[in-house]
VEXBA-633017 format. One record per residue (C-alpha): residue number from 1; residue in three letters; x, y, z. Coordinates in nm, 2 decimals. Example, Ala and Ser with C-alpha at 12.3 -4.5 7.8 and 13.67 -1.06 7.14 Angstrom:
% VEXBA-633017
SITE    i   aa      c1      c2      c3
SITE    1  ALA    1.23   -0.45    0.78
SITE    2  SER    1.37   -0.11    0.71
This chain:
% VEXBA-633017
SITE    i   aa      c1      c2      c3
SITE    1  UNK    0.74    1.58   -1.23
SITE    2  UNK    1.01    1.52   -0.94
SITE    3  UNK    1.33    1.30   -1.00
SITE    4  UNK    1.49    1.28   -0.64
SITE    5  UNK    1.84    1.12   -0.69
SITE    6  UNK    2.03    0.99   -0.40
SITE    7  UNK    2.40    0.81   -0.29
SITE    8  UNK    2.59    0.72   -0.61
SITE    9  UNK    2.45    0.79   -0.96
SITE   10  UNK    2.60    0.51   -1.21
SITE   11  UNK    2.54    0.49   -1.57
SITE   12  UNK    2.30    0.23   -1.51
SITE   13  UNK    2.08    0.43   -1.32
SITE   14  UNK    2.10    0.71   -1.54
SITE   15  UNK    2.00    0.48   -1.84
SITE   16  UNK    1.67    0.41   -1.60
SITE   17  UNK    1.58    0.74   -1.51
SITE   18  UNK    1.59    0.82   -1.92
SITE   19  UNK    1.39    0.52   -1.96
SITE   20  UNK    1.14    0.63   -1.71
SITE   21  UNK    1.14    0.99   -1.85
SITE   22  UNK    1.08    0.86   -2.20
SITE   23  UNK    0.78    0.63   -2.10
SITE   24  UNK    0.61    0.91   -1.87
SITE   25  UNK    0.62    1.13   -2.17
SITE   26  UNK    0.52    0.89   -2.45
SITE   27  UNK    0.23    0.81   -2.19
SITE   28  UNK    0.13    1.19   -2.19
SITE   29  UNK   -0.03    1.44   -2.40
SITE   30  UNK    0.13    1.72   -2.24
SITE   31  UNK    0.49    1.69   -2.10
SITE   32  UNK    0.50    1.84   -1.75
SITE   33  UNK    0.81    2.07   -1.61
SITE   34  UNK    1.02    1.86   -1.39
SITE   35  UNK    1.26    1.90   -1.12
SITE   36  UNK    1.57    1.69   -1.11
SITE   37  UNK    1.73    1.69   -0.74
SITE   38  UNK    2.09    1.62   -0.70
SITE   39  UNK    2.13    1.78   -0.38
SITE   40  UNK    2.16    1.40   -0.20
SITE   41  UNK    2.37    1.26   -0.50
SITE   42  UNK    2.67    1.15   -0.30
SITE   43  UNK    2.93    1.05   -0.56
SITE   44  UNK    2.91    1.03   -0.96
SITE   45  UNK    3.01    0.75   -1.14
SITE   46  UNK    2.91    0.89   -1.44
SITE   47  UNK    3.12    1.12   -1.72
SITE   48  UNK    3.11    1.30   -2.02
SITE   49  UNK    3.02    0.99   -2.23
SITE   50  UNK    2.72    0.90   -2.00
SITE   51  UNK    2.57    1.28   -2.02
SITE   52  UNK    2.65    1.25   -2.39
SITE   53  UNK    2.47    0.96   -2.45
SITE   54  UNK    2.18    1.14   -2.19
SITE   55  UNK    2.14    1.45   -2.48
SITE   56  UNK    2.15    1.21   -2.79
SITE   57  UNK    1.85    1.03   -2.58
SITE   58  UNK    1.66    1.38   -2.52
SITE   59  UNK    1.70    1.43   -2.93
SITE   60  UNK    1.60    1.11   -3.03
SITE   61  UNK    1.27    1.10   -2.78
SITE   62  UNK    1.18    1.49   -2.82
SITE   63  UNK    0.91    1.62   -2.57
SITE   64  UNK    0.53    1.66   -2.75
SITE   65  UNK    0.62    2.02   -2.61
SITE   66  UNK    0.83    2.26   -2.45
SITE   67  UNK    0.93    2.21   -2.12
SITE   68  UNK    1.15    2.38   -1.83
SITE   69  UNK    1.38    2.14   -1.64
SITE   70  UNK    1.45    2.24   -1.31
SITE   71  UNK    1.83    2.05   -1.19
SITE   72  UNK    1.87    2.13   -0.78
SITE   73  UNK    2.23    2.10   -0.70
SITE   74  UNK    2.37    2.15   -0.34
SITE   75  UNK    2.75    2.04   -0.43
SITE   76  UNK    3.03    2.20   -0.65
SITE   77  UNK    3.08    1.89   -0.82
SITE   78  UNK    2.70    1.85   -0.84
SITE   79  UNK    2.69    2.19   -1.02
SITE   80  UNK    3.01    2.06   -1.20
SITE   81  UNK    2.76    1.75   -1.33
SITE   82  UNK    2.44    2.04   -1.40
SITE   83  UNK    2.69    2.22   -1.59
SITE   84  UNK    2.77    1.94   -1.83
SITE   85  UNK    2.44    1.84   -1.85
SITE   86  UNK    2.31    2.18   -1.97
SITE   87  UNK    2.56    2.22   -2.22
SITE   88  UNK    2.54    1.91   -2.38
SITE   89  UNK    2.16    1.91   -2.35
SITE   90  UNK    2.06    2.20   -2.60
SITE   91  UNK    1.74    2.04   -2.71
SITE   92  UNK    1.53    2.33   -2.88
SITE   93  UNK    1.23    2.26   -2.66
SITE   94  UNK    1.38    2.22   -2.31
SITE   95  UNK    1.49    2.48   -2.11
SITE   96  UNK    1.72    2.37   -1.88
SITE   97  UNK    1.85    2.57   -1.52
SITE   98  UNK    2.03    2.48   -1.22
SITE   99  UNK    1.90    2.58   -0.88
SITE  100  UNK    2.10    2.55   -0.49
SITE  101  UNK    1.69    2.55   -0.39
SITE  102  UNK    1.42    2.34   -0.47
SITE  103  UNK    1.16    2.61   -0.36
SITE  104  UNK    1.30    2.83   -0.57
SITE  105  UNK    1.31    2.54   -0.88
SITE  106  UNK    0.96    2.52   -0.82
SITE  107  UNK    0.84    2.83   -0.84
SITE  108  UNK    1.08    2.89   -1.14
SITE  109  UNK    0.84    2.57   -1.29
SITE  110  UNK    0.54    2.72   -1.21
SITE  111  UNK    0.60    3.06   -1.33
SITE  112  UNK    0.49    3.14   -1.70
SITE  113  UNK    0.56    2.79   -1.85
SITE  114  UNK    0.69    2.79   -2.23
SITE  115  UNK    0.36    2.79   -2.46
SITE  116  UNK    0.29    2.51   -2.67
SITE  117  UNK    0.45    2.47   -3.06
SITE  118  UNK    0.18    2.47   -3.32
C-alpha cells in the first residue's frame, strides 16, 4: 500500500488518510506493508496532539496482523515529523522505519515480512 502526501498536511487530512487506512484494513484479510511518502510534504500544520491522536487511532483499529510501515522523508523537519510519529506509534504489531529513499523503503517492505500471530 502507497500513501503519497503532498503540499501542506493539516489535521484534517491526517484524520482522512486514518480513515482511509482503517477502512482498507477492515476490508482486508491480510494487512499489506505500506509506504508512507513525505518527501513532497511542503509544510506541516500538524503537532504533537495530531500524531497523538494518530497512535491512539492505530491502538483502537489494530491491524488483523503484523505489518512494516515504510515513512519516506526527504526533509529535516520531515524526519523531525517521522520521528514523532515512530515514537508515539509503538503499536506491538507495526514496525515502523524512516527511509530518505523510496527504493530502498520498498525493498525494506518486501524483504522477510513479519509472520502472522496465531
Amino acid at each position: 500500500m502507497r500513501i503519497l502526501l503532498s503540499g501542506t498536511l493539516t489535521p484534517e487530512v491526517l484524520a482522512q488518510v486514518a480513515d482511509a487506512m482503517v477502512e482498507a484494513e477492515s476490508a482486508a484479510d491480510v494487512c499489506p506493508p505500506r509506504v508512507t511518502d513525505l518527501a513532497r510534504v511542503t509544510r506541516f500544520e500538524v503537532g504533537f496532539d495530531d500524531i497523538f491522536w494518530l497512535a491512539r487511532q492505530r491502538r483502537q483499529h489494530p491491524p488483523a496482523n503484523p505489518i512494516r510501515s515504510a515513512v519516506v522523508v526527504s526533509t529535516p523537519v520531515q524526519v523531525g515529523f517521522a520521528r514523532m510519529l515512530q515514537t508515539l506509534n509503538d503499536h506491538p504489531q507495526v514496525t515502523l522505519r524512516i527511509f530518505a529513499d523510496v527504493d530502498v523503503a520498498l525493498a525494506w517492505l518486501a524483504d522477510d515480512p513479519p509472520a502472522p500471530h496465531a
